[in-house]
N, C-alpha and C positions, 0 to 999 in steps of 0.2 A: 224705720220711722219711729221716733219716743214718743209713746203716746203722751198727750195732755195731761192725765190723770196722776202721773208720776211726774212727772217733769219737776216740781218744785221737790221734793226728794231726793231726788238725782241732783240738784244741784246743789243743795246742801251737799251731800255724798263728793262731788268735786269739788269742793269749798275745802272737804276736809283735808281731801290728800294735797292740793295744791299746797294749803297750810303747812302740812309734813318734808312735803317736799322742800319747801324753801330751809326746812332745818336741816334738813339731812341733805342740804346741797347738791341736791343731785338733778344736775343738767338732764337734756336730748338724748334717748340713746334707743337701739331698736332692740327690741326681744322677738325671740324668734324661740316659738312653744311647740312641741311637736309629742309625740307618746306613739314610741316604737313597742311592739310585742315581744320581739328578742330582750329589750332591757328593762322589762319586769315594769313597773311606774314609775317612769326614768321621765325627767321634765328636761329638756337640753336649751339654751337661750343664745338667741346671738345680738350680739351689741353692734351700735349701728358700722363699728368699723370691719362685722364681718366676724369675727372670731364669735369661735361656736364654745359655750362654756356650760357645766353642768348649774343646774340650778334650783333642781328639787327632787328629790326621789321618797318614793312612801311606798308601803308594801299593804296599805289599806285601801281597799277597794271602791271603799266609799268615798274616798277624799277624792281621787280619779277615775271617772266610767268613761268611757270608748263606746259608745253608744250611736252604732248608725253613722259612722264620721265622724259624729261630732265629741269633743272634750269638754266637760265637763269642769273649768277649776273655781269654779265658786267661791269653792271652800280651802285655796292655795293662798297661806299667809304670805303675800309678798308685795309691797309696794309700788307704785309708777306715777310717773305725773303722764303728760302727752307727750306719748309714744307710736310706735310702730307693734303692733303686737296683731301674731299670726293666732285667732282661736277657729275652729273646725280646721283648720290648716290651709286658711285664706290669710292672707294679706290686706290690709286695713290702712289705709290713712285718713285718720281720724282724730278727732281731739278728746279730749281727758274727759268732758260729759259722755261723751258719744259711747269711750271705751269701756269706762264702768258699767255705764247701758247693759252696754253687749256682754259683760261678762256677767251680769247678772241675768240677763235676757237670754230664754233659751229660742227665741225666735228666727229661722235662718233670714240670713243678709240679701238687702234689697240692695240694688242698684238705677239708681235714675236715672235717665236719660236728662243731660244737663240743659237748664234753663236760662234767660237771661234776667238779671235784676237791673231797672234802671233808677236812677236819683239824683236829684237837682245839684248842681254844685256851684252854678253861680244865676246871674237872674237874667243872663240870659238866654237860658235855657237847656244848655248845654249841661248835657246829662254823662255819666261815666257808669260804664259796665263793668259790674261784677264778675272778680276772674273764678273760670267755674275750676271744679275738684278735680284733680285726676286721679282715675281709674287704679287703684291699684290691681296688681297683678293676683289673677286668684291661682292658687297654690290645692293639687290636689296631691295625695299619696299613691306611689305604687303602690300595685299589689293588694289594693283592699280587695276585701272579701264581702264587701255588697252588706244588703241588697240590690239588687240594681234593676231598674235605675234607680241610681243614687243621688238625690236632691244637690247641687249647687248653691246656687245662687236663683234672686230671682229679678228679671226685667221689668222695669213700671216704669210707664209716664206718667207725668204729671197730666194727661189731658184725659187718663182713661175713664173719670169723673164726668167726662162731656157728652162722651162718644165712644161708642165700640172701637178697641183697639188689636191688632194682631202683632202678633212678635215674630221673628224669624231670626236663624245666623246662618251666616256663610263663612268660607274657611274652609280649609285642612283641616278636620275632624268633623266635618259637618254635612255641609255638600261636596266635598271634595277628597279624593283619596288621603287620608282613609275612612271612607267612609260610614257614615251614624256611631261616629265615638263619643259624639252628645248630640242629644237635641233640648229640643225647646218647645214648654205646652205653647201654642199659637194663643191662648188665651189667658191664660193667669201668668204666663212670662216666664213661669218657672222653666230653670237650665239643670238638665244631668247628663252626668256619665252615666254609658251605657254597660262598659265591659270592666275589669280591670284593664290599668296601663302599666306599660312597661319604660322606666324610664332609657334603661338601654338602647331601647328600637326607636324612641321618639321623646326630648328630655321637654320642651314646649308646644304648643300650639298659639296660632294668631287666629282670633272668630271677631267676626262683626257683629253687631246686635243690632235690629231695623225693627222699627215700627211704622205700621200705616191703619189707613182707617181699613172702612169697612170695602170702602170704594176700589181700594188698592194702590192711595194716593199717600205719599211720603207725611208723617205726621213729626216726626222727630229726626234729627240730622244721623246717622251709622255712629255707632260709638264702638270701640277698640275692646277688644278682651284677647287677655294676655295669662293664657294659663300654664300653669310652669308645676312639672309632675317633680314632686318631692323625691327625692330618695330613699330608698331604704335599703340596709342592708340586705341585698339576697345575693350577692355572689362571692364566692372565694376569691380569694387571690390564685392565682394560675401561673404556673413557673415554663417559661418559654420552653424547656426542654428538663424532661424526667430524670436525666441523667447530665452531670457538667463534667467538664474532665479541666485538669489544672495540672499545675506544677510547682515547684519551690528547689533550687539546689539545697542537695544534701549540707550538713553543715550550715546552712542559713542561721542568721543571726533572728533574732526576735520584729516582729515588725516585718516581717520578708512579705512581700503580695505572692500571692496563689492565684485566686481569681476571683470573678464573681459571679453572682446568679442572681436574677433578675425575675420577681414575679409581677404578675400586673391583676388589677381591680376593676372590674369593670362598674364598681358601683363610682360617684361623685369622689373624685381627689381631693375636690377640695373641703370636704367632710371630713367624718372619723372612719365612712362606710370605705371608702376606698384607700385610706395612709393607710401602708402596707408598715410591715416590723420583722425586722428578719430574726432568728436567734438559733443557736447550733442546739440538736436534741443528741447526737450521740456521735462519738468516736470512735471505729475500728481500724486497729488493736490500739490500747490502750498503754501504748509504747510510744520514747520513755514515761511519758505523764498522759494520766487522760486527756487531760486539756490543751492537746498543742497547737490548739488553732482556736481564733475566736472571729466574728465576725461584723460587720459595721452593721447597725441595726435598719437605717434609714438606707444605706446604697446596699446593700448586700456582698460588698466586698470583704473578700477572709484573706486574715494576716496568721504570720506564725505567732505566739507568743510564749514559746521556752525555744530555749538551745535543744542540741542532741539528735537533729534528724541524721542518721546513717543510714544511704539506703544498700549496703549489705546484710542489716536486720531485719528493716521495714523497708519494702519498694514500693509501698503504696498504701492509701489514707483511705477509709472510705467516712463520710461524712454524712450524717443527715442530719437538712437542715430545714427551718418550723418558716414559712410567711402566714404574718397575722394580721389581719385588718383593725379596724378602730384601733390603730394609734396601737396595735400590738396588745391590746387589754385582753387576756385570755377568759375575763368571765361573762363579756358580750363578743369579741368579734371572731371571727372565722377562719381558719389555718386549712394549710395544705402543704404538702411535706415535698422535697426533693431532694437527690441524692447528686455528692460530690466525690468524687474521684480526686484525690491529689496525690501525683507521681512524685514520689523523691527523685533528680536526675544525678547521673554521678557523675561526681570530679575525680582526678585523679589523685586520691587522697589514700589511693594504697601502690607501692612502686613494685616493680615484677622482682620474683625472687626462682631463680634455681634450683630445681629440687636437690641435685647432689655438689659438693666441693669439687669434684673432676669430673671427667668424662673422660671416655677415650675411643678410638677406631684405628683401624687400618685400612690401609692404600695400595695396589699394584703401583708401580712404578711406570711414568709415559702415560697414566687414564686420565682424564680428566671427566669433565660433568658426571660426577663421581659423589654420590653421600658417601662422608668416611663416619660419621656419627651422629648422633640427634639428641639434641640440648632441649629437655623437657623442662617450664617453667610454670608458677603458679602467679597468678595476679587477679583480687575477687573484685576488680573492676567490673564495669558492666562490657560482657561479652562483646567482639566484635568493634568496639567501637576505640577512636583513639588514644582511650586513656585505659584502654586494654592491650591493643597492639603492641606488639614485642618487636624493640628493634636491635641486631647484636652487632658489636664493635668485636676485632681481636685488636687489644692494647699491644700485645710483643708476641715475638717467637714466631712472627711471618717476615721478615724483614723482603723476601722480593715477589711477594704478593700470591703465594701460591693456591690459599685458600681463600672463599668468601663463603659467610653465613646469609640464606637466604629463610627468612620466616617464613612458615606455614601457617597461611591464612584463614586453616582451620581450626589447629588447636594450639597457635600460636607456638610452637614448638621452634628451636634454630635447627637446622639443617646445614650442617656444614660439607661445603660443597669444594672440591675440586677445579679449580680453573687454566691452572698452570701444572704442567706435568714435573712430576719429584721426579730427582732422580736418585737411586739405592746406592748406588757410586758415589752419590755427594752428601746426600743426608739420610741417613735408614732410622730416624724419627725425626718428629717437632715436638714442642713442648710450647701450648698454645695460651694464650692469658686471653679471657672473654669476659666483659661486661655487658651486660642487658639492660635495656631503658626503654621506655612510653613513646610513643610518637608525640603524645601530649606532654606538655611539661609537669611535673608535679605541682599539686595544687599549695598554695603558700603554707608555711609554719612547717611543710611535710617532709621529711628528710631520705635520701634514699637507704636502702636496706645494706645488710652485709652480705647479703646473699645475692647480692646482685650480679657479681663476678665468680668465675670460677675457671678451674684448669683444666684442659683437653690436651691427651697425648693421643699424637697419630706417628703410627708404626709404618714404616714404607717396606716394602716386599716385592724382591729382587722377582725379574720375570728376563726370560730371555731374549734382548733386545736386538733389530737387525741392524748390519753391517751397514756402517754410514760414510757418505764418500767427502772428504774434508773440504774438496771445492766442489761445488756441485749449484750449476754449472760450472764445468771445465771447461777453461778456453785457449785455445791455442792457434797461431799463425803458422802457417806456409805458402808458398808458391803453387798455383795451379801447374800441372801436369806433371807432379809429383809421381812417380813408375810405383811399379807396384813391389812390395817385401819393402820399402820403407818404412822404419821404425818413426813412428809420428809422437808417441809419449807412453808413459805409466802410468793408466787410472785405475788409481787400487784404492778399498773401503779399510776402514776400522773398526774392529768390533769392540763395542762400546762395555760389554762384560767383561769387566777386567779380571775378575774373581774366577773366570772359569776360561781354561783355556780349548779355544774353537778354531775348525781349520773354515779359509773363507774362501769359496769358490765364485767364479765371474762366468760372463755368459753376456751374449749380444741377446737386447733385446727389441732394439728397433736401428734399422740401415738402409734408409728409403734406397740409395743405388747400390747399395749391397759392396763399398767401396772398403771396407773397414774388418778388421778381425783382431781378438782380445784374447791374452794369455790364460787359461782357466785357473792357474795357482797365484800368476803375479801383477794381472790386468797390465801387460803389454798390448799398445796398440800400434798396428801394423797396417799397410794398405794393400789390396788383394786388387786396383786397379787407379787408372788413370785418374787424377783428383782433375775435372773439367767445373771451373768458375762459371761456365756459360750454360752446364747442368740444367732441368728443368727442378732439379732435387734443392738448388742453391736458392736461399732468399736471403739477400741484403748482402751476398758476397761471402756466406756463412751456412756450411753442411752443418745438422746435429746428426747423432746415436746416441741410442738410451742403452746403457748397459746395464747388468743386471747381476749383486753380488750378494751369495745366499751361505750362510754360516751351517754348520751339522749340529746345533744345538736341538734341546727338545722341549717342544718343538723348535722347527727350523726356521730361521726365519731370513726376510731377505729385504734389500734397498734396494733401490734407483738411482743412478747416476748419470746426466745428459755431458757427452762432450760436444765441444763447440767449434768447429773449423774454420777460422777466418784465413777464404782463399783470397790470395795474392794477384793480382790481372797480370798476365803475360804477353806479347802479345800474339798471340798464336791464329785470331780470323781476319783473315783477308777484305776490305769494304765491298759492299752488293750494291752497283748500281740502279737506280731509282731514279724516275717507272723504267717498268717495259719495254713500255708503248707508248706513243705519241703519235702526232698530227700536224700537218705542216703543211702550207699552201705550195703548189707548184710552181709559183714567179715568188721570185723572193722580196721579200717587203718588209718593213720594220718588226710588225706583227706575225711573221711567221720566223716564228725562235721555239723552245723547247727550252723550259729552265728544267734542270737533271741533278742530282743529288748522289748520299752515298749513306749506306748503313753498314755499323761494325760492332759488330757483337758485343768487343772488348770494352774495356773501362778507359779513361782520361788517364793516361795522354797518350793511348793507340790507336785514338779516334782521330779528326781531324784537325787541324785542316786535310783537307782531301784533294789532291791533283788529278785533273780530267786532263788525259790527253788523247789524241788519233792516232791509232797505229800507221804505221807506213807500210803496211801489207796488206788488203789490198791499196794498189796506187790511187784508186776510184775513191775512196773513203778520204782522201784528202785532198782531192781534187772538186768533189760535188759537195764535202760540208767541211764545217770549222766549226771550235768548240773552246768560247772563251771564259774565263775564269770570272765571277764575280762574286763570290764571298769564298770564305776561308771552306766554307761547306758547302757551297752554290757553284755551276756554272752554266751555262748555256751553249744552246748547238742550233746553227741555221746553217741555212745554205751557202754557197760559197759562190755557185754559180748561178746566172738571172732566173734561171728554166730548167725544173726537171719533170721528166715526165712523169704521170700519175702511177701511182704503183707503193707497193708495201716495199721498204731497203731494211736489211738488218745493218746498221751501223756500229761498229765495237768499238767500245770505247773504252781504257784502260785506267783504272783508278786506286789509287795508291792512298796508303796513312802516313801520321806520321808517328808510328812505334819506330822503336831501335831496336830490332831494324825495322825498314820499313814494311807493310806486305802489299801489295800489288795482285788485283784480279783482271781483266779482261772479260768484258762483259756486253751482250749483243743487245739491243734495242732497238724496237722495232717500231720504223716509223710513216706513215700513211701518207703520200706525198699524195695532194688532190686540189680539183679548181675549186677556188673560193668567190665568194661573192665580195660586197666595196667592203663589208663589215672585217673581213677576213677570215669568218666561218666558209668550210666545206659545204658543198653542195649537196643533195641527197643523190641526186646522178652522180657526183664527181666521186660521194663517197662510195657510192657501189663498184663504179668502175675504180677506184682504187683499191675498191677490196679482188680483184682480178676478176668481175663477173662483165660479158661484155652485154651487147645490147640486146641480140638473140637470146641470149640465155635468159636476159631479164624478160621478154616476150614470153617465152614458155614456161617462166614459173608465173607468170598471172593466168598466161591461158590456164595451165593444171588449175590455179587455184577455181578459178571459175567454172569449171567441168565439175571439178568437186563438190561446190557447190549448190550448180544445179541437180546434181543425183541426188545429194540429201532431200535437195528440196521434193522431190519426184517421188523420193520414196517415203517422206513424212505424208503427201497428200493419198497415195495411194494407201496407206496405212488407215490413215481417216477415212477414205470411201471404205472401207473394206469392213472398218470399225462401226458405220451407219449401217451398209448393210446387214452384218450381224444383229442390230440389236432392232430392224424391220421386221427380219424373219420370228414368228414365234416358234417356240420348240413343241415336239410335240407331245412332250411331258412335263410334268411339273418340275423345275430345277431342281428341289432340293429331292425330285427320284430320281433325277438322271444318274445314273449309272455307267455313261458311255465310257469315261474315263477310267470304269475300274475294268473295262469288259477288255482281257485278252487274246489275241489270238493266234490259236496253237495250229501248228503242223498235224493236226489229227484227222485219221478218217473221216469221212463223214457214212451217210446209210445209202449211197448210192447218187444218180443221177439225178434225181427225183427232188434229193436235197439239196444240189447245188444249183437249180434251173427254179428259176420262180416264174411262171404263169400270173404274169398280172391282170390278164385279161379274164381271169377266172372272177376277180375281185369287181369288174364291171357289173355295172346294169344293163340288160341285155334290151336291146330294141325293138323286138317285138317278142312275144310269147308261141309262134307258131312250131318252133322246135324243141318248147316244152310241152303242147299238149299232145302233138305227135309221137312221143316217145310210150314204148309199152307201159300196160298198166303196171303200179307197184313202183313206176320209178320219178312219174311226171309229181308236177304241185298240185295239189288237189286244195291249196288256197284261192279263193274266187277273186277276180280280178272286181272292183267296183265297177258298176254299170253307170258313169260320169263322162262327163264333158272334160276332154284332154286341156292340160294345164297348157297353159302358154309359155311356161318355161323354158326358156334355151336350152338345145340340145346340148349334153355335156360330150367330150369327147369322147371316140372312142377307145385310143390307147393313152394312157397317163404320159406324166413327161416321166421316160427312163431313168432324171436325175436324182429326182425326191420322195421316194416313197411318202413320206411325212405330209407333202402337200396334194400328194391325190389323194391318202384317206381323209384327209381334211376337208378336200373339195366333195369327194364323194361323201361323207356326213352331212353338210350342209344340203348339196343336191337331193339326201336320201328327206330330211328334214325338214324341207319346204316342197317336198314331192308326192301329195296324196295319193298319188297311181301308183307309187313303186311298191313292189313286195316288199314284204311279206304283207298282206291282208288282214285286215282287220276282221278277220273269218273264223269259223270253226273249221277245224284241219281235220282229215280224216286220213287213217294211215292203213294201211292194207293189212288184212291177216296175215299174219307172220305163219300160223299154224301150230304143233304143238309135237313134243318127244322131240327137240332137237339134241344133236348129241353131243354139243356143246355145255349143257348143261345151265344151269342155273350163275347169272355172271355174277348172286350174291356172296358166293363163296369167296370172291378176289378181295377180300379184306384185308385190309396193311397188317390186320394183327389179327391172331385169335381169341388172342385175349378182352380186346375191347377197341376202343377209336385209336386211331394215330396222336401219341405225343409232339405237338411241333411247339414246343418251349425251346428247344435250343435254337428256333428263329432270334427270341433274342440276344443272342450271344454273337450272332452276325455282324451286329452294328446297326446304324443308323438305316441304313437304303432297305432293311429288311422288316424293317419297324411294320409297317403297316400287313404286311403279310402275318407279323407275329400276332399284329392284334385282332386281325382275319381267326386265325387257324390257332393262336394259341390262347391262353388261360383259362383251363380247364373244360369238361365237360359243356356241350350247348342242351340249352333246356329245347 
């Protein structure tokens, strides 16, 4: 609010500059004033389209104080008509009186809460409202350093003249997360921040400003506050990754891309706090030029900018490079460094060269996969990779392909290899022409070397080679059943050393029927028996034998030779008629026939067709059947008369081929003559009785079966009862001591009568006691019988059953165990004086040892059933 008392001052003061302005033509524009601590008394201005431009810097203190917030430019010679201008680092829209006000006013800025103006505009009555101001945005700095709270702005109504007024905001900084980032005195309106703020974490805030009376009744309508946290520089630039890695081919022209690096600002972009500026600070090594790389300042992309990268010098760049904020000025804005990596990659801009003009090796003659030499080559490509790799051609001096170069994929080296065997007899050297080349082609401009080619001589070295057979397989024809000492052919080797003369010995060395025998000096082949085509040794009409022909060289050495015998069909086997055996109804009828065939060994044309005919011996055989022809290989046989009786008939029937000559068998076939049912199958009666079994006999093999039968059955069930009662009976030991099975028994003495006679009735409980107390003293029981009332107990018997010792002392335990009367008595016993001096002696002296207790350790060496005895009687001494 401009007080009264100046007003007419001030507006002279706007008088003047509007004056100025009109000469110096200068329109609308917005300035934007701010005073950073990083740029010394730096005045920066922005014009209304946004662009931030410097506008006054002094290095006198007194022209500019930073005082509390607020700035100070009183005393800043610069010009404006009505404008936009930020002073304490608010936002204003204001007019040219207002602004001089304020820049001369050190008073902080009020904010009204806006009212209505009304005024006549015609007569009747009809009034028009005044459009109220808006609010401009108030603008605080990061990062101040207080005090705080630190004064704003401040709230007034217009009505607080009337009536007590209370101020409040709501919002995002206020009532709402984040919480007391300003408040507000409830009575004089004034607004501060409480902390510093961080434009990063939060770049605006939206607060409402409310007024009400005392009541807590709305006095003025919420008005909008829009505060907007300035920037300032406080952060670096920060490079996504500490280390970049790139690349450029070797030889690259100027201008070649590598890569880029990218830092980022987290102050405002669209300032000077956040433009970032890239620029290179160093190059290692410093080859060919320090400078072979330069970089885009604004994108951070690096280009090359000289010729001459080899990377067989340099394989690699290290680079560090500067991001600078404001706009790259290194006397206010902020750097941070990172480091680049750029790989030279290689082309093949060096071709492979051979370390020597020749080379040479030698060869056994007949080896193959065989190294006869090794072609060492140099190429300072980069290792390993295709424009390193060696690949080797032979130009001449192999014309039938006997060698191939195979590279080693370790140190690229040729290997000349063997594939075809030389032989010393045809060639006893070569004389090799070799070219080496990239798998990668040479990089352009690039010429290959003279060293690229060079000569290999391979010396071949005569070895003593075995006797070779010229046909091999040997194959020859004859007639089967060739006799034996027929000369069948000469298969004889050659030995292939011609330079050395050698004697050449033969030998059978395979003759599945052992039909064949071979000259040892001239490989004469002979037969030692019948040559048989029908052989199991024959397949496909064709015997082999491996023969075997071994030179006296040193060493010696030997081939293989198979001859081949293509046997001739003669026809030397007779046909076998086929089947057997047959089946045939007893009345003759369409369906009882027998179609019959013929098999022959031989080969076409000693096969057939085949003639079946009936001999005329016996008369019966052509009287009771016939046997007509129906194919060249088929014929059939029925009966001839209506009725024959059942029964097996051997019928012969005589069958012939047609070899020249012919051969002819006679052969018997046995056939089942039985009644049929309508279908014209056999009966299962008719068939038995055609098998010659009559109807008694068939009676007595079901009876047997059935007797059979029932005995199984009789003696599975008996097995079972037998197997219940065993496992009824309990034993009268524990199974795992039974012993019974190991107990023998021998033909030996025994100690008399005594021993062989057991008195079972000894083992009884006697029935009454009257011929125990009557016996002399010294010998009765002087145990007291209980003076009770006899048990009701059933009497047990008095002899045990004879069969089971096991179950009378079983029984007798039980009777002794629920029987409170039977002895022995629960008594003191008293035993008669014995007396004394007897001449017997002391029976302490019968000790097993003199020495000390009986050892019974070797109980356990016994086994198992003795176990418990051992652990009775033995381990050691008893306490």
């Amino acid at each position: 609010m401009i007080c009264n008392s100046v007003k007419s001052f001030k507006l002279l003061q706007v008088a003047f500059i509007f004056l100025f302005s009109i000469i110096k033509n200068m329109f609308m524009f917005s300035v934007f004033v701010f005073y950073s601590p990083h740029l010394s008394n730096s005045i920066y201005m922005r014009t209304c389209s946004g662009k931030l431009v410097f506008a006054y810097n002094s290095s006198e203190s007194a022209m500019i104080s930073h005082t509390a917030g607020s700035l100070d430019i009183s005393s800043i010679p610069f010009h404006l008509d009505q404008c936009t201008v930020c002073v304490d680092f608010l936002y204003f829209q204001i007019g040219v009186e207002d602004m001089i006000a304020r820049a001369w006013d050190s008073n902080p800025r009020v904010i009204k809460f806006p009212r209505k103006h009304q005024r006549s505009s015609s007569a009747n009555g009809l009034r028009r409202q005044k459009r109220d101001w808006v609010i401009p945005p108030i603008n605080v700095p990061e990062n101040s350093r207080g005090p705080f709270p630190q004064m704003l702005v401040r709230i007034r109504s217009d009505q607080d003249l009337e009536k007590g007024i209370r101020y409040s905001i709501t919002g995002a900084g206020a009532d709402q997360p984040p919480i007391d980032v300003y408040n507000i005195d409830p009575v004089h309106g004034k607004m501060f921040v409480t902390r510093p703020l961080d434009r990063e974490e939060r770049a605006s805030y939206h607060l409402r400003a409310h007024a009400v009376d005392m009541n807590g009744n709305k006095v003025e309508s919420p008005i909008d506050l829009y505060i907007y946290v300035i920037d300032m520089n406080d952060n670096r630039p920060e490079f996504q990754n500490q280390v970049y890695n790139g690349s450029v081919a070797e030889g690259s022209k100027p201008g070649a891309f590598t890569m880029t690096v990218t830092a980022n600002d987290s102050d405002d972009d669209t300032t000077a706090n956040g433009m970032v500026r890239y620029r290179i600070l160093s190059q290692t090594p410093h080859m060919p030029i320090p400078n072979m790389f330069t970089i885009n300042s604004e994108t951070g992309d690096i280009f090359t900018v000289a010729a001459g990268l080899d990377r067989e010098k340099v394989s690699q760049y290290t680079i560090i490079v500067q991001a600078t904020d404001m706009e790259g000025n290194l006397n206010f804005g902020l750097s941070n460094t990172a480091t680049a990596l750029i790989s030279v990659t290689d082309i093949n801009d060096n071709p492979p060269e051979l370390t020597a003009r020749t080379f040479s090796g030698e060869v056994p003659e007949n080896r193959v996969s065989v190294v006869v030499a090794n072609l060492t080559v140099i190429d300072r490509d980069q290792p390993h990779s295709p424009n390193w790799a060696a690949q080797y051609r032979i130009a001449s001096g192999d014309p039938q392909g006997h060698f191939l170069i195979r590279t080693n994929p370790v140190n690229n080296d040729g290997m000349v290899t063997v594939v075809k065997p030389v032989d010393y007899e045809q060639n006893r050297a070569f004389m090799l022409t070799v070219i080496v080349s990239n798998k990668a082609p040479l990089a352009s401009g690039i010429q290959s070397s003279l060293q690229s080619s060079a000569g290999v001589t391979i010396s071949v070295q005569d070895v003593n080679e075995p006797p070779v057979f010229p046909s091999n397989p040997k194959s020859i024809r004859f007639e089967e059943g060739v006799p034996g000492g027929t000369t069948l052919t000469v298969f004889a080797a050659q030995d292939p050393d011609l330079f050395i003369h050698q004697t050449v010995r033969y030998s059978k060395l395979s003759d599945p029927a052992n039909w064949l025998r071979i000259n040892r000096t001239n490989g004469q082949i002979t037969t030692m028996a019948v040559l048989d085509r029908e052989s199991m040794y024959v397949r496909n009409n064709i015997y082999e034998a491996t023969f075997l022909a071994a030179d006296n060289g040193s060493p010696p050495a030997s081939g293989t030779g198979t001859l081949q015998i293509h046997l001739i069909d003669v026809n030397d086997n007779a046909p076998v008629l086929l089947p057997k055996e047959a089946q045939v109804c007893e009345r003759a009828s369409p369906r009882s026939r027998v179609n019959i065939t013929a098999s022959d060994a031989d080969a076409d044309p000693h096969v057939g067709p085949f003639v079946f005919e009936l001999p005329s011996y016996p008369p019966s055989v052509r009287r009771n059947w016939t046997a007509s022809r129906i194919s060249g290989d088929y014929a059939q046989l029925r009966l001839r008369i209506p009725y024959l009786d059942a029964g097996v008939y051997d019928v012969p029937i005589i069958v012939s081929d047609s070899g020249n000559p012919p051969l002819s068998n006679r052969s018997i076939i046995k056939v089942k003559v039985c009644p049929c049912d309508d279908n014209g199958d056999c009966t299962t009666t008719g068939a038995v009785a055609a098998a010659g079994l009559g109807t008694g006999a068939i009676i007595a093999i079901l009876i047997c079966i059935i007797i059979l039968l029932t005995m199984v059955l009789v003696f599975v069930m008996w097995m079972k009862r037998r197997e219940k009662e065993r496992q009824a009976k309990p034993l009268l030991i524990d199974p795992e001591d039974d012993v019974r099975d190991n107990i023998l028994k021998y033909d030996e003495e025994g100690g008399g009568e005594e021993d062989q006679d057991y008195d079972l009735s000894q083992l009884q409980q006697p029935e009454a006691l009257d011929h125990i107390i009557c016996k002399p003293p010294g010998v009765r029981r002087v145990d007291e019988r209980p003076v009770i009332a006899e048990s009701q107990y059933p009497v047990r018997p008095s002899l045990p059953h004879p069969g089971d010792i096991g179950d009378f002392i079983n029984d007798g335990l039980r009777a002794a165990d629920n029987d409170p009367t039977a002895p022995p008595y629960d008594s003191l016993l008293v035993f008669d004086y014995e007396g004394s001096g007897s001449t017997a002696g002391s029976v302490s002296s019968l000790n097993s040892s003199s020495s000390g207790d009986q050892d019974y350790d070797y109980l356990n060496d016994w086994g198992p059933r003795f176990k418990k005895l051992a652990d009775l009687y033995g381990g050691g001494d008893d306490d």
